[in-house]
N, C-alpha and C positions, 0 to 999 in steps of 0.2 A: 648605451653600448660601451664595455669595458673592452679598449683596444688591446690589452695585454692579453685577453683571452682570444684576440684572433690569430689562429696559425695557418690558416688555410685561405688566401683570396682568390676569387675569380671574378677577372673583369672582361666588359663584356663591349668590346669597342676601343681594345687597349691599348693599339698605336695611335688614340687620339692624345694631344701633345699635352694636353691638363690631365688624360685618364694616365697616359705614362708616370708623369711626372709622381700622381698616386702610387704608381704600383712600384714606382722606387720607394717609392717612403715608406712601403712594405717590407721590399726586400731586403732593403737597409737590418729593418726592425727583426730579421730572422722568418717572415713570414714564407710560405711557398707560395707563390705565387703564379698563378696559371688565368690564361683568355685566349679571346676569340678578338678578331679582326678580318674584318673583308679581304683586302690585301695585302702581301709581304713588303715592307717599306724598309728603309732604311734605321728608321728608327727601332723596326719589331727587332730588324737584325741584332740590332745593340742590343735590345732587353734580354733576348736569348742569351747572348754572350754575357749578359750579366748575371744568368742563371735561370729566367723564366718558363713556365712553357708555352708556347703559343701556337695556334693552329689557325686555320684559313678559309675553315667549309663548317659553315651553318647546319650543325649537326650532335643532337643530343648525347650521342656514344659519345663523343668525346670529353663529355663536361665530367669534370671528375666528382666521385661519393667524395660526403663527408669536407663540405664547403663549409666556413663560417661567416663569411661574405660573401656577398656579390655587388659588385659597383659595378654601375650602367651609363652611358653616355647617353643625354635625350637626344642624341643624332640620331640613335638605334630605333628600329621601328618599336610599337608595342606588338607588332604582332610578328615579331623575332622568336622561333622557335627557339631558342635557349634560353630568351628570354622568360617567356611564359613555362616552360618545361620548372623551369625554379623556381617562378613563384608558384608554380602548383606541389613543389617538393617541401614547402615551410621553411626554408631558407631565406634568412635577412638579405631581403634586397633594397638598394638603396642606390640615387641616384648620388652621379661623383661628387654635386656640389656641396647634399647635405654628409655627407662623410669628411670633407675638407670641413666643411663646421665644424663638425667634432673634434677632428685636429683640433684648430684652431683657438677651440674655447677653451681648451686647456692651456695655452700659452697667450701672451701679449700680444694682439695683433695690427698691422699696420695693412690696410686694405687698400688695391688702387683700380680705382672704376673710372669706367670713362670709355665710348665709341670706340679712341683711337688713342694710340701709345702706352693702352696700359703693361706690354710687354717690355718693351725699354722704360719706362719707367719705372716697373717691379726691377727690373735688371739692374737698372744704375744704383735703385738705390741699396739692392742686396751687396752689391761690391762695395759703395761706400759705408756700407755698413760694417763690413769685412774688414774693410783696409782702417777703418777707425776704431777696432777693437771688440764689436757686439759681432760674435759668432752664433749667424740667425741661423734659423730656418728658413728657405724659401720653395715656391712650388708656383712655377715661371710659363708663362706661356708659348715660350720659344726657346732654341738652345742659343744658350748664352755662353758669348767667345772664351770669358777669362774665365768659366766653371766646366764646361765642354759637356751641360746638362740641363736639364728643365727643373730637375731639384736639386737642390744645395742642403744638403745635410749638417745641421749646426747643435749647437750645445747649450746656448743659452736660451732663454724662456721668451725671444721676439721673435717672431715667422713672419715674413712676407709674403701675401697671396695677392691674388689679381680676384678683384673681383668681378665675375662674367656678367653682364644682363640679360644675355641670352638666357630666355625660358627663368628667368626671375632666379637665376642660378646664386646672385651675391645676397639673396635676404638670407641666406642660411649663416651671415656672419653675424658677426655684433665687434666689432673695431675698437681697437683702444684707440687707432688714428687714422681715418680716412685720408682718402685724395679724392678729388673727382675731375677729371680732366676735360673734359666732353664732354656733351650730351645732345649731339645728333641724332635726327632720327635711321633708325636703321633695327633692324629685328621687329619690322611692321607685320611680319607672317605669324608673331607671336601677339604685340601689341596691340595690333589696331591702324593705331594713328599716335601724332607725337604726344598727343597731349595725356594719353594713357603711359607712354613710356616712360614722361616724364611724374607725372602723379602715383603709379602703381611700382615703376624702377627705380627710378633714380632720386624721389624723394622718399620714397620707404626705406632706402638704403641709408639715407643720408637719418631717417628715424632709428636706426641700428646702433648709430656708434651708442659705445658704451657713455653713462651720467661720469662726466667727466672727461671725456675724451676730446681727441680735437678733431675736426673741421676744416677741410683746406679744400677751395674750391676755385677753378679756373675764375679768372675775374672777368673772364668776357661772357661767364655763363653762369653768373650768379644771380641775376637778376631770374634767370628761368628755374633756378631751385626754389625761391622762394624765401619767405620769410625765416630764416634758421637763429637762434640763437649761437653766439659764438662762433660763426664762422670766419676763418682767417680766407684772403686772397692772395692769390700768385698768377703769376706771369709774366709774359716780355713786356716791356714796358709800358706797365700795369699791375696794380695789387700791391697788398703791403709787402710781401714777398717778391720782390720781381726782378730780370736781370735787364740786364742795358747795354748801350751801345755792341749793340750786337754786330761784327765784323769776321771778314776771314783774312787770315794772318797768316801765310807763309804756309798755306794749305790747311790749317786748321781753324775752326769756328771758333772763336776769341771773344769773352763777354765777362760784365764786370755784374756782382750781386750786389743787392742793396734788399735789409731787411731792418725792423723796429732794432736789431742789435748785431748787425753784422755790416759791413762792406768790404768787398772781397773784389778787387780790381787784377785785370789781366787773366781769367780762366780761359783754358782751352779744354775743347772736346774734340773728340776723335771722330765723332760722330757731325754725317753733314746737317745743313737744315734748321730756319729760324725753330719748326717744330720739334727737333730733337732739343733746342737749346730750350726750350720750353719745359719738356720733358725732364731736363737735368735741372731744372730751376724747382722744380714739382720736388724731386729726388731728397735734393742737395736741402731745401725748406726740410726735411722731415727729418733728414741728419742730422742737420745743425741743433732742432729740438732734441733729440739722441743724446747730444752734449761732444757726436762728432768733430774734431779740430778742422779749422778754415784749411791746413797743411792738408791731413789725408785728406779733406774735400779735393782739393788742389791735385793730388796726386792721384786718385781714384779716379778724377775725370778723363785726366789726361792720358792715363793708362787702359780706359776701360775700352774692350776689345767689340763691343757690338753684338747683335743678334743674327742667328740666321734667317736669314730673307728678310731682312730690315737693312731696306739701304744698303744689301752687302756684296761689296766690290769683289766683284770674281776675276777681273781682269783688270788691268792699266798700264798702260804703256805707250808712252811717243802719242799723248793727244786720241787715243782710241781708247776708250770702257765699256766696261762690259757691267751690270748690276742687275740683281736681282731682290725685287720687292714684293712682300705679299700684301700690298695695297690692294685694298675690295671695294672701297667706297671712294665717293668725287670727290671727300675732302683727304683722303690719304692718296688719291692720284696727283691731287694740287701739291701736296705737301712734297709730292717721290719729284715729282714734274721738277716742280721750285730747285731742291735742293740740286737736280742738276743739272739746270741752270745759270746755280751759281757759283757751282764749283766746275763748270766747264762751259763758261760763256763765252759766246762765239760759233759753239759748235753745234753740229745737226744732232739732234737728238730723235731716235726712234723708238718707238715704243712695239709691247707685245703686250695685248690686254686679253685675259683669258677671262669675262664675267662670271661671278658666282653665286649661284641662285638665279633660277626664274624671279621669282618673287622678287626678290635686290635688282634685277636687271627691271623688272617692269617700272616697279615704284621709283625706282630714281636715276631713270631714262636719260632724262633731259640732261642733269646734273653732270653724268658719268661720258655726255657728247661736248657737254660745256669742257671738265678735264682734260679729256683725248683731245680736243680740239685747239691744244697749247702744247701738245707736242708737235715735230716739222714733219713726222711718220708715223702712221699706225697702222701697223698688223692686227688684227683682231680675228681672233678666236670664238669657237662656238662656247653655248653656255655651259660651263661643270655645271650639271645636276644636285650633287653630293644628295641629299638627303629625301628631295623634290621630284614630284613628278614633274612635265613637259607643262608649261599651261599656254596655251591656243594663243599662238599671233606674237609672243616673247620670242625673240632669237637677239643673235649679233646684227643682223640685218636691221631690224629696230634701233640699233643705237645706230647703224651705220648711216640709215636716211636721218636720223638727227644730228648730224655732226656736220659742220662748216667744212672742214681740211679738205683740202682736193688728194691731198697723198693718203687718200685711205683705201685698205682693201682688207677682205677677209682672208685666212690662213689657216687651213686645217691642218691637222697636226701631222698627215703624212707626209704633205710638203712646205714645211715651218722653215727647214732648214733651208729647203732650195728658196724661198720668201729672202731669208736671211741673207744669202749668197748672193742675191740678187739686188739689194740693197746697200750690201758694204757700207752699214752703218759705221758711224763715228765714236755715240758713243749711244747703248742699245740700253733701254730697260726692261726687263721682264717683270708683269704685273698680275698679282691675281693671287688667287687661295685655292685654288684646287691644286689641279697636276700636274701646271704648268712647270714644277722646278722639276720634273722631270727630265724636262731640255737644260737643265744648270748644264751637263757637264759636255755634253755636246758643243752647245753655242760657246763654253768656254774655251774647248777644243779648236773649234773655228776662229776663235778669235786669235789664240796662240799659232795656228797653223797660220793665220794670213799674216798675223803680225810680225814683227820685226824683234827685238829685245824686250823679253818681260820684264816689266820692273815692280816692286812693290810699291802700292801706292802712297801717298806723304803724310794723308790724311788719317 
């Protein structure tokens, strides 16, 4: 498929944050761009305003003649009337991951996979890539603070993607240089079991990079990839890549690198969490190969603004926050839990867990009561659906008889707020992937309404 001859896209699931991220990198290109989405979000709003068209009703009149694409989200059913209406029309349809292939193989690619972090990690390392002079491409899985976008439109021949596992979505690359940060199990509804996700995902992935390419894999999860030639490791203290004496410094997380040709003492990140400094250590490893300067490393960290719904500080002031995460799994609840913990220890910490998926809530029950069960409060919400039908005997109530905490209760969404009100949290996190950041601006309202002087936070 010759990109230059597409003028016409239609995407079919287009407020989802990877299909966006696509249909920028259309609009960019002069394409017209036109889709379909369930509901009006925040983010469709922007694409409109960016020139799009988008509509909201499952309904073949409105797909427009004279398409030269179609990109599909596997979130979308197969049996989506617009769907099938276009593959019966002989129009190129194509899901979004192997179309990001395409991209992709036409430029130098730097791929980052993994369960968890691969959106702050593509993040960080898109900025320091900026700030050290390679003006990439990237195509991000969240909106990123210092680009105010999910795609970053660059001019040089390296692009940044994330590679998804979900629905085996990253084989469609071939990497000039992997990451792999993780590899928990989780997308069991596709999988199986771990041992498939690890043999059919995440080591077929790792069979991608390009003859020549490199290799950078968590050091605490290299043993479960296997036998690889050439693989380099990172980590917090750990890998040949790794960072150290990890501390918080005057409200920012402060850490020193150590690699085969670099030591880089006294970094700070903006970002809380031994996992975020993880994250920057994965980043900053693939920079320095770049031929990136320790300087803009240094300075790229320290300025880099975050993601939304990663860890992000909606409120703080006078000892009381307010944060919202899209943590889905026990090991990103640990990680949200941890980090503030240790940037506001001492104090009550409440949570709001909205689970997502049946299927993620059944399979990893226990896990996700063990997490809840280390915050001092839990409001717990019913399960977002998104894609899933109901399956027999999964609710919140399920995870609710598995969890120790005496301060737990369920919270439905009509009365979340009075939940809230009723608690005068200290400092509140909201968790989850569905539609829980619906409440962002409410709960941040409530919290400026009870509070006392905003301030921004130091971190």
């Amino acid at each position: 498929m010759n990109l230059t001859d597409i003028k016409t896209v239609y995407f079919i699931g287009i407020g989802g944050i990877g299909m966006s991220a696509l249909a920028r990198y259309f609009n960019g290109r002069g394409a017209e761009v036109l889709g379909y989405d369930k509901t009006e979000t925040l983010l469709t709003k922007k694409l409109v305003e960016e020139g799009m068209k988008i509509h909201y009703t499952e309904d073949i009149s409105q797909v427009p003649k004279g398409v030269d694409l179609v990109v599909y989200t596997p979130a979308v059913p197969a049996s989506h009337r617009e769907l099938l209406f276009l593959r019966e029309q002989g129009v190129p349809v194509k899901k979004r991951a192997e179309v990001l292939g395409i991209i992709s193989r036409g430029m130098k690619t730097v791929a980052v996979a993994g369960t968890h972090g691969k959106t702050t990690t593509s993040s960080i390392l898109t900025y320091l890539l900026r700030c050290g002079g390679i003006d990439c491409t990237a195509f991000l899985g969240g909106i990123a603070g210092n680009f105010g976008s999910n795609f970053v439109e660059g001019h040089s021949d390296w692009v940044v993607v994330e590679a998804d596992e979900f629905d085996r979505s990253f084989l469609h690359l071939s990497p000039n240089i992997a990451v792999i940060l993780s590899m928990d199990a989780d997308h069991l509804d596709i999988y199986g079991d771990r041992e498939t996700l690890l043999e059919t995902g995440f080591r077929a992935f790792a069979a991608r990079v390009e003859k020549g390419g490199l290799l950078f894999v968590n050091y605490r999860w290299k043993e479960l990839l296997g036998d690889w030639p050439a693989v380099e490791t990172f980590g917090v203290d750990g890998g040949s890549y790794h960072s150290e004496n990890v501390r918080v410094e005057h409200g920012w997380f402060t850490f020193d690198y150590r690699s085969p040709a670099h030591y880089i003492h006294g970094l700070q990140l903006a970002l809380p969490g031994r996992h975020n400094v993880e994250n920057a250590t994965a980043a900053m490893t693939v920079a320095l190969q770049l031929g990136i300067s320790e300087e803009a490393i240094r300075e790229g960290l320290r300025s880099f603004r975050g993601i939304r719904r990663r860890f992000e500080i909606l409120y703080h002031s006078e000892g009381r926050a307010y944060i919202d995460d899209y943590a889905h799994h026990p090991s990103e609840l640990e990680a949200a839990i941890g980090a503030a913990r240790e940037l506001f220890p001492g104090k009550k910490i409440t949570g709001i867990f909205q689970p997502h998926l049946y299927s993620r809530t059944r399979d990893f029950a226990d896990g996700f009561a063990a997490a809840l069960d280390e915050l001092d409060e839990i409001l717990l919400m019913e399960v977002y659906p998104a894609r899933e039908l109901p399956i027999e005997g999964v609710d919140s109530r399920l995870l609710l008889g598995k969890m120790k905490n005496p301060n737990r209760r369920l919270a439905g969404k009509a009365a979340l707020l009075a939940e809230i009100e009723r608690s005068r949290p200290e400092v509140l996190l909201t968790l989850g992937a569905g539609d829980i950041d619906t409440f962002r601006e409410p709960i941040k309202a409530y919290f400026e309404k009870s509070g006392t002087h905003d301030q921004e936070p130091t971190y």
